[in-house]
C-alpha positions as CSV (number, residue, x, y, z in Angstrom):
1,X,75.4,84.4,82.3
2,X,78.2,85.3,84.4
3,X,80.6,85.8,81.4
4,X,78.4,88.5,80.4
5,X,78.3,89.7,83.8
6,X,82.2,90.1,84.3
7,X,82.6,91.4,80.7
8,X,80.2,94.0,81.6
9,X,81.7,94.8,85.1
10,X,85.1,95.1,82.9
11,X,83.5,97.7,80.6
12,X,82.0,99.9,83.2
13,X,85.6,99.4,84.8
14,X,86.7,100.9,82.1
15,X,84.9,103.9,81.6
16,X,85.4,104.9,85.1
17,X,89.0,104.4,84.9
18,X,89.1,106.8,82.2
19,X,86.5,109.1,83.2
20,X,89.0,109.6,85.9
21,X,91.9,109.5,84.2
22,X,90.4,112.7,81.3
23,X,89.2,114.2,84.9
24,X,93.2,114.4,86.8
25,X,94.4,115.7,83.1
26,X,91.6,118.7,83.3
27,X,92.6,119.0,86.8
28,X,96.2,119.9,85.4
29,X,95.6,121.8,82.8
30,X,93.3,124.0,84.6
31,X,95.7,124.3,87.8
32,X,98.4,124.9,85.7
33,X,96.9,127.2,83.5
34,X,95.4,129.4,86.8
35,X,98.7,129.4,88.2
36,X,100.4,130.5,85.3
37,X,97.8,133.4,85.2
38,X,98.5,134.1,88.4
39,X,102.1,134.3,88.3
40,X,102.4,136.4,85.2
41,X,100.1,139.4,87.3
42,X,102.6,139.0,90.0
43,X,105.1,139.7,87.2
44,X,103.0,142.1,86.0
45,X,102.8,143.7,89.3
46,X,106.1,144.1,90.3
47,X,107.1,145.6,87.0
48,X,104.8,148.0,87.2
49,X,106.0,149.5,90.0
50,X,104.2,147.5,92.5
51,X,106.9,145.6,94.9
52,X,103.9,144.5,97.8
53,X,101.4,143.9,95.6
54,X,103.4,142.0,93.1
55,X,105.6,139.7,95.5
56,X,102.8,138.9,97.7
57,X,100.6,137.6,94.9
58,X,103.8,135.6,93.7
59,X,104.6,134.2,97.2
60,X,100.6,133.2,98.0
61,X,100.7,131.7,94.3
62,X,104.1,129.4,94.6
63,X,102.7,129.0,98.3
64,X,99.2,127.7,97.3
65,X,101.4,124.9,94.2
66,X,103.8,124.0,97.2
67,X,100.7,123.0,99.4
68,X,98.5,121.1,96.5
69,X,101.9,118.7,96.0
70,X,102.3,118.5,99.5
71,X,98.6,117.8,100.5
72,X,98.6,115.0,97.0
73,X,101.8,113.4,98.3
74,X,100.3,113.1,101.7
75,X,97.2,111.5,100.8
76,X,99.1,109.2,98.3
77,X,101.4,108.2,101.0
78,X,98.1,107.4,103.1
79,X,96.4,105.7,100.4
80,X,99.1,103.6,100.0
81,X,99.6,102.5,103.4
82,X,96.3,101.6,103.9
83,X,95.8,99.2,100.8
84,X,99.3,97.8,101.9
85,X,97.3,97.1,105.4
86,X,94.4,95.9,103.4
87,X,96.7,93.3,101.0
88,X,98.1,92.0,104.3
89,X,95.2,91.3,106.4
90,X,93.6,89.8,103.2
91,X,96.6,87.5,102.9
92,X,96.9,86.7,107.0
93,X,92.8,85.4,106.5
94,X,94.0,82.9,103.6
């Protein structure tokens, strides 16, 4: 009974881990493709003739990447301090 209960704790493991892996590579693709998009009308912009329009939809754009990496970093730096804190305790209680 409980071989049959971890094996299918394992599985469901499993499928969330790559439910969530096939979600961050859509996340990627789609960011990426949007920011290309986005990029190329600020190109598109300023060689039309456009100086303001075109370089402030290129500075928003590289503005709005620079913050996602930031704001991933930060809450990977946080996640990872806080299961560090979460190993230790477990192992002080041992």
């Amino acid at each position: 009974m409980a071989e049959t209960q971890s094996a299918h704790r394992q599985r469901i493991e499993s499928i969330a881990v790559s439910g969530n892996t096939l979600a961050q590579i859509l996340g990627v693709l789609i960011a990426g493709g949007l920011a290309y998009i986005t990029i190329d009308g600020a190109v598109a912009l300023l060689l039309a003739g456009k100086p303001v329009e075109g370089l402030a939809t290129l500075v928003t754009s590289i503005g709005a990447l620079v913050g996602v990496f930031v704001w991933g970093r930060k809450q990977q730096t946080q996640q990872l301090a806080k299961k560090m804190a979460s190993e230790m305790t477990s192992k002080g209680k041992r």
